[in-house]
N, C-alpha and C positions, 0 to 999 in steps of 0.2 A: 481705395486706390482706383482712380480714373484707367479706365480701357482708351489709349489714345490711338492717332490716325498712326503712328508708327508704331504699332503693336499690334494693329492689324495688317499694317504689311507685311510686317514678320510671318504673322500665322497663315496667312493666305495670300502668297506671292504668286499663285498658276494655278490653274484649273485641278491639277493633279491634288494640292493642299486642299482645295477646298472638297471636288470629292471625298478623298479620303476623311475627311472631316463630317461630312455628310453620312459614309456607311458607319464610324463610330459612333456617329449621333444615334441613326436608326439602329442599328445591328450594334447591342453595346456587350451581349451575349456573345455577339458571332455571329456569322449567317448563315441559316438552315438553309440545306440544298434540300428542294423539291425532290429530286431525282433521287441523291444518296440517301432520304431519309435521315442526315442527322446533322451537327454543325460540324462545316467543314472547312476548310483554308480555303479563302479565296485571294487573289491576286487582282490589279488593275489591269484592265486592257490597255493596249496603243492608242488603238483606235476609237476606241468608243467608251461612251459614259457608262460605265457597265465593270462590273468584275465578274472574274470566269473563274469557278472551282474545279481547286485544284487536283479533284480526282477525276470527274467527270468530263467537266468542262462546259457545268451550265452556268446559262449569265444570270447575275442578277444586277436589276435598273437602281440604284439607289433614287431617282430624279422620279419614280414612278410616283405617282400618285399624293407629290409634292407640289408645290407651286413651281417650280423649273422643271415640271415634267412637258416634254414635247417643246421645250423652249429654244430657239437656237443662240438664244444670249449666251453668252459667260458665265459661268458659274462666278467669277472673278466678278462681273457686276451685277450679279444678283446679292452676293453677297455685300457687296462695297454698298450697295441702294438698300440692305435692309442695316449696313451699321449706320449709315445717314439717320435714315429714318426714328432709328432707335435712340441716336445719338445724340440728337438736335433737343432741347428743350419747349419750344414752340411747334417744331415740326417740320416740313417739308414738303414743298411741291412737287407735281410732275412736270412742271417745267423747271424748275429748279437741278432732279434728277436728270432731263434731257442736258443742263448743261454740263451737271457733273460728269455724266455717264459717256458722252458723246455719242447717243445714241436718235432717235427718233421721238419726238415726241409721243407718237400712239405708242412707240416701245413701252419709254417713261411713264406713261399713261396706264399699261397694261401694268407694268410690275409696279405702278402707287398702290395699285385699285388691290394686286394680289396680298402684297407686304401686308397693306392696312388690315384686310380680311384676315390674314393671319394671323398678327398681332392682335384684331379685335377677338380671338377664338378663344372664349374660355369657360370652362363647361360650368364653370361657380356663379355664372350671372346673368343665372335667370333668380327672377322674385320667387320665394316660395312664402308659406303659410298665408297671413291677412295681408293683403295687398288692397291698397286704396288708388284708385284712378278718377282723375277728374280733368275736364277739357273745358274752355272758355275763350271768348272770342276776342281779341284785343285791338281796336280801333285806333288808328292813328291821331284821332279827336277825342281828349278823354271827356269832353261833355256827353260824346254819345253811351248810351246803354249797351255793358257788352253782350245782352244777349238778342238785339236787332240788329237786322241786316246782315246775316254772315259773311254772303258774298263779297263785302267793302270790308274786312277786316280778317287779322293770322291769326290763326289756330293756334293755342300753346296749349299742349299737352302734360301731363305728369303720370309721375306714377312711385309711389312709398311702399315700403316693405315695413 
């Protein structure tokens, strides 16, 4: 079953949706209060991207030390620019997002460069055991030798596991 663009409006119609979706993602336990020592209720602020527990009344960031941390985007188009991104079979630009989004290009620019980083993050793919690497020079003239003249020809790299 296809995830479509009216299934995520559903799910994430305000900033409210989407945090709340955020602290379940991270916090699927619950969230430990620092101060009370153990998992405790916590509620949404008004004001701020943050929930305050509900004994003490300490915050926690869910946006810490995520890619929307310190952002003043939308959680609403963070999220909308990583189901694009996700979404698209070929992919998507940042100028593309700048039109989706209505945002600024260096925005668009900032959140291609984060999303991609994210998406590219995963801890299975690095090479391990016999790894072979080998590099050669590729000349736009295939009569030349590819190993004269570096400087006039692109480097293609590899690498087998």
């Amino acid at each position: 079953m296809r995830y479509t663009i009216d299934d995520f409006r559903s799910d994430f119609p305000d900033e409210k949706a989407c945090l709340v979706w955020l602290k379940e993602y991270l916090y699927p336990e619950g969230i430990y209060c620092k101060v009370c020592k153990k998992i405790t209720p916590h509620h949404l602020m008004r004001t701020r991207k943050s929930f305050s527990c509900e004994t003490c009344g300490h915050h926690v960031h869910p946006t810490a030390g995520t890619i929307f941390h310190k952002s003043t985007t939308p959680l609403t188009k963070w999220f909308y620019a990583i189901y694009l991104m996700s979404a698209t079979r070929a992919g998507i630009s940042a100028k593309q997002l700048e039109r989706e989004l209505g945002v600024t290009y260096k925005t668009a620019w900032r959140m291609f460069r984060q999303i991609r980083s994210m998406m590219g993050d995963d801890e299975d793919s690095n090479l391990t055991g016999g790894v072979e690497i080998d590099e050669t020079y590729v000349h736009a003239d295939p009569t030349k030798r590819s190993s004269v003249k570096p400087h006039a020809s692109q480097v293609v790299f590899g690498m087998v596991q």
